[in-house]
Each structure stands twice: as structure tokens, then as C-alpha cells.
C-alpha positions in Angstrom: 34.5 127.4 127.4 31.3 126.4 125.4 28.8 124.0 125.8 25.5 122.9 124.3 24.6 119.7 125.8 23.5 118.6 129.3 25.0 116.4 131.5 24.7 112.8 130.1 27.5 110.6 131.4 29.0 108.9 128.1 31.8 110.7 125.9 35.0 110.5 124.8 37.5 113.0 125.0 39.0 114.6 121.7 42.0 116.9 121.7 43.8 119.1 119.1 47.5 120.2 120.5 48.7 123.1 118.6 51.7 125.1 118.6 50.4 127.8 120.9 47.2 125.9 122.6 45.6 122.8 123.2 41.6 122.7 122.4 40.4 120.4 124.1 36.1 118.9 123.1 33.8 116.0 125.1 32.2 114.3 122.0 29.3 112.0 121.7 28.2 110.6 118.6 30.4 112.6 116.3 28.9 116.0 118.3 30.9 117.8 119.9 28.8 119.0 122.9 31.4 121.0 125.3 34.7 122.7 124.1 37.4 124.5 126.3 41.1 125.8 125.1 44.6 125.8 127.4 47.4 127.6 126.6 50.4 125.7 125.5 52.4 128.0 128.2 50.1 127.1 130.9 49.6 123.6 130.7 48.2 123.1 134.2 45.6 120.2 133.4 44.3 119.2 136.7 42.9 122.4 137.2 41.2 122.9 133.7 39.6 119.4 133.9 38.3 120.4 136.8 36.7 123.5 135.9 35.8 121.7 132.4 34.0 119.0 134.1 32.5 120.8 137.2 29.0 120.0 136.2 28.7 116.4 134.6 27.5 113.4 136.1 30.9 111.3 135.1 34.1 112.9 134.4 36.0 110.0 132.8 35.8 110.2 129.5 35.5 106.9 127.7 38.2 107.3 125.3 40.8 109.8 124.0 41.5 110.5 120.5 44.5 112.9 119.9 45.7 115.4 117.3 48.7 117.0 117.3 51.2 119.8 115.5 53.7 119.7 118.4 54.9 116.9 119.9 56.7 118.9 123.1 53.1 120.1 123.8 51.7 116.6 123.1 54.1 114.7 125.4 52.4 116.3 129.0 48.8 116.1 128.1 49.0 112.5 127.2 50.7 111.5 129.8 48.3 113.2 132.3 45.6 111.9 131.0 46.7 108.6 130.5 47.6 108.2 134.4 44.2 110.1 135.4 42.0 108.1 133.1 44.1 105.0 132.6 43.4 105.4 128.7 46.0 104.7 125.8 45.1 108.0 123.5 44.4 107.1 120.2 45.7 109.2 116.8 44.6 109.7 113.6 45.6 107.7 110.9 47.5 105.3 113.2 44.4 104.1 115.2 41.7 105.7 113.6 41.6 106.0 110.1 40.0 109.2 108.7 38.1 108.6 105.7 39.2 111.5 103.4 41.0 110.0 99.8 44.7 112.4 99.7 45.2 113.4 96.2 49.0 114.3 97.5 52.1 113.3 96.0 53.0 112.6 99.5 50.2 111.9 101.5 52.4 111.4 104.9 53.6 114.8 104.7 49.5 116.3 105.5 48.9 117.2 109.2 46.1 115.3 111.0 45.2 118.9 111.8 44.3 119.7 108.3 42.7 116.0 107.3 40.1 116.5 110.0 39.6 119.9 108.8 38.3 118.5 105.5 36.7 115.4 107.0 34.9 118.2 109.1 33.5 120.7 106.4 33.2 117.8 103.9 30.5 116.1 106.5 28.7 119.2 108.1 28.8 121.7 104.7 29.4 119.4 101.7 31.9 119.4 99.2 33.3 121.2 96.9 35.2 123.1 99.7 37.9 125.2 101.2 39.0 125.7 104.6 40.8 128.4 106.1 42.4 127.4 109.5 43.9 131.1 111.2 47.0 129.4 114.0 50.4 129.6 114.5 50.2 129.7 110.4 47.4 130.4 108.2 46.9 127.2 106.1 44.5 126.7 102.9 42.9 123.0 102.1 41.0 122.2 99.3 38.1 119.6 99.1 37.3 118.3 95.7 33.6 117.8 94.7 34.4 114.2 95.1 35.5 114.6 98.7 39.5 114.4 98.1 41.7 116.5 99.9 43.7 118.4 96.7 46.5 120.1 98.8 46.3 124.0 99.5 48.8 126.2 100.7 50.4 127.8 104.2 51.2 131.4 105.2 52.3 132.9 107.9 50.3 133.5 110.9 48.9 136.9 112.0 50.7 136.3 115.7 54.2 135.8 113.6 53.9 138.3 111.4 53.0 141.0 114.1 56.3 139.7 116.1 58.1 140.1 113.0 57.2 143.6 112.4 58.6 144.5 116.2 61.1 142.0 116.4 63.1 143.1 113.1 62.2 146.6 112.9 64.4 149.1 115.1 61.2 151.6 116.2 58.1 149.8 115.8 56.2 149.0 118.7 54.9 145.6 120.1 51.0 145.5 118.6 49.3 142.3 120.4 45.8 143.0 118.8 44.6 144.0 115.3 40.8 145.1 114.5 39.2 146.6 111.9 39.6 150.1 111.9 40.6 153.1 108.9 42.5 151.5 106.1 44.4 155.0 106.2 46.7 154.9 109.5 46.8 157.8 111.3 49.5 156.8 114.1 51.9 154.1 113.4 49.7 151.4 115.3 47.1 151.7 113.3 49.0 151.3 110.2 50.0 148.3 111.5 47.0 147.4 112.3 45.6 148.2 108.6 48.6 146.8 106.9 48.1 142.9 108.8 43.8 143.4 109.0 43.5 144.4 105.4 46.5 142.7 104.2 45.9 139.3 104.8 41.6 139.7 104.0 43.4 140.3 101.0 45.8 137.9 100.6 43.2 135.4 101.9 40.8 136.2 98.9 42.9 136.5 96.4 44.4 132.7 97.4 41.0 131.8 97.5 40.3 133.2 94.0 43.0 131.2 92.6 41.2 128.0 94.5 38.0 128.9 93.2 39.0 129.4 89.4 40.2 125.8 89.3 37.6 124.0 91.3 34.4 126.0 90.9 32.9 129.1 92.1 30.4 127.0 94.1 32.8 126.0 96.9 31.7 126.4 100.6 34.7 128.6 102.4 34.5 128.0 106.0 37.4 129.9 108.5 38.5 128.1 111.7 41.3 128.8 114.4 41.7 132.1 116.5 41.3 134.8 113.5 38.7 133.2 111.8 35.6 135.0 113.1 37.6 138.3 112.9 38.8 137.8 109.7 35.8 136.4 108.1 34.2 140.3 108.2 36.7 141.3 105.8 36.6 138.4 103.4 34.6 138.5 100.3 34.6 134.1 100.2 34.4 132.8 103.5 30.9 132.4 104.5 31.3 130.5 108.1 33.2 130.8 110.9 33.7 127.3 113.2 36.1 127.0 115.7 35.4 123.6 116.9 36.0 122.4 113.0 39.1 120.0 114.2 37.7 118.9 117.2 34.7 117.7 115.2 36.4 116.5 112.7 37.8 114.0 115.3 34.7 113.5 116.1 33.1 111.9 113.3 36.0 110.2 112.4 36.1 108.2 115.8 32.1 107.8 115.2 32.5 106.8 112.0 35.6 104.3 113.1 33.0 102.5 115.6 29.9 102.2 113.3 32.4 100.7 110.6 33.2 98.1 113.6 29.5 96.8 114.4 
């Protein structure tokens, strides 16, 4: 749980439901001043919001602006806090438009996740740019120098491909954690280890080199999402880690929504 601001009464409450977590940020004025995560298996709000919100003045939030991957996780939080806060959560796109052009074939078919994301490093970093988001998947977007989101691409995550190494291999063995370590294994988990550390830094740059040789070599590469920061010291392209990218993309695009309203 991070936080950077005191405790002004005043925010709203964004959210970004995953597959595996929910992230959950207390914004105010397109900052996002506190941030705490939940797992998706232990969805036991009442007793995060309390430890979230132990030391503000007000604990109502003012509003709630949702993003979600998985509507199963989705369903229970909203609900919640609707009935604690007597709010009606707002989404992306449906309630709040967010302000990127999609250069897509079919724009529908984009996750909120990944608009914010580019929303997000568009406003704080500038554009042209690429965002690498490390969940449940590993997915790619692409900013054009004009601000449009261009598409990108989507890998497996680190988490599935580690299951899949136990899970369809007869010997083995469960590996939770990777790290960087020798690139030459010496026991079996640590050529694991190599082969998913190593393997996907290079996979990663050599997907951004691809990006980067049709938009331009000067393109701010920012990582997000649980691998990021780890992943980020074996990358030769991405230059920033931010793990509250999402939540502040909902940010400024629920500030941004407001000021277009005065």
C-alpha cells in the first residue's frame, strides 16, 4: 500500500479488476495519491477499506470509476461498493470517454485496461510511446507520435508460462518466483528460472525492436503490472517502471471528463 498525499477529504475512487487482482487508487485531480492491491482470491473488501482508509479524514469517496478484464471479479466489488457508498461506478468508454483516437480495425475489441495505459504514458511521458503491461498476459501498445493508440501485441504471462512448465511436464517442479541469477543453470530451478528471466527480456526487446523500427527510435518504453520493475533490469528499451499507470490513466481521464463539463 503506497501513498504520497496527506489526508485531505475529497477523492474519488478508481479501480482496475484484473484477472488475478484488483488495484485499487484514491485520486484527486488526475493524481493518484494512495494505491493498495487485493487479490482476486481473497476479495474480502470491508476489511481492506478499512486498513486503506485508516488514516483520512473522510472515507467516502466521491465517485467510482471502474476498469475491468474480468467481469466474475468485477461483479463483487461493485456491488460492495455500491451498497457501502451508495455510488453507481462508472466505466470507461461507456460513462467516461477516454480521449485516446484507436487506429484499430476494431476499436471495441481494445481493453479499457490498455486505453488507459496509453492515455497514461501519453499524458505523464509524451508520445511517441510503448507500454509494456506484465499480468495475467504480457501485452504491447503502441502510441503514435500523434497520440493514437496503433495496436500492439499479447504474450503469455510469466505466472502462465511457469504453470505451464509444471503442469505439462512429467518432472519439473512448481517454480513460484523467478530472479535474475546465472544465465547457465546449474540445478534444474535455475534453468527455469534463466529460461523465463532471460527469455522473455528477450522476447520483450526484440518485440520492441520491431515497434521501434516502424515508429521511431525515439519512443518512451514504460513497464507496468507485477514484472515490470523486475523485468525492466534486463531490458535494453524500457526506461520506467510505473505500476499505478492504469489507475492513473483513470485518473486523468475522469479529470479530464469534468473539466470538459465546466
Amino acid at each position: 500500500m503506497t501513498s504520497n498525499q496527506d489526508s485531505q477529504s475529497g477523492f474519488i475512487l478508481v479501480v482496475d479488476v484484473g484477472n488475478t487482482s484488483c488495484s485499487f487508487g484514491l485520486a484527486r485531480g488526475g493524481q493518484v495519491f494512495r494505491t493498495g492491491h487485493i487479490s482476486a482470491g481473497e476479495l474480502r473488501f470491508d476489511e481492506f477499506w478499512k486498513k486503506f482508509t485508516a488514516d483520512l479524514d473522510s472515507t467516502e469517496p466521491t465517485d467510482m470509476f471502474v476498469a475491468s478484464v474480468n467481469p466474475d471479479n468485477e461483479k463483487p466489488l461493485v456491488e460492495w461498493a455500491e451498497k457501502l457508498f451508495n455510488l453507481e461506478a462508472k466505466r470507461p468508454r461507456k460513462d467516461v470517454p477516454v480521449d485516446v483516437r484507436i487506429d484499430l480495425d476494431a476499436p471495441d475489441e481494445i481493453g479499457d485496461d490498455r486505453l488507459l495505459n496509453a492515455l497514461a504514458v501519453a499524458r505523464v511521458y509524451g508520445t511517441p510511446a510503448i507500454v509494456v503491461d506484465f499480468g495475467t498476459a504480457v501485452t504491447f501498445d503502441v502510441i503514435s507520435r500523434e497520440g493514437a493508440y496503433l495496436g500492439g501485441a499479447i504474450l503469455p504471462g510469466i505466472q502462465m508460462a511457469l504453470d505451464a512448465l509444471y503442469e505439462r511436464t512429467a518432472l519439473l517442479p512448481h517454480l513460484d518466483l523467478i530472479s535474475e541469477g546465472p544465465v547457465i543453470g546449474k540445478t534444474t530451478l535455475e534453468a527455469m528460472s534463466s529460461g523465463i528471466y532471460y527469455g522473455y527480456a528477450g522476447m520483450i526487446d526484440s518485440m520492441i525492436e520491431r515497434f521501434l523500427a516502424e515508429i521511431g527510435s525515439e519512443t518512451f518504453v514504460v513497464s507496468t503490472g507485477g514484472e515490470g520493475e523486475m523485468l525492466m533490469e534486463a531490458s535494453r528499451h524500457i526506461r520506467e517502471w510505473n505500476p499505478e499507470l492504469t489507475l492513473r490513466g483513470l485518473a486523468i481521464a475522469y479529470e479530464e471528463h469534468c473539466a470538459a463539463k465546466k
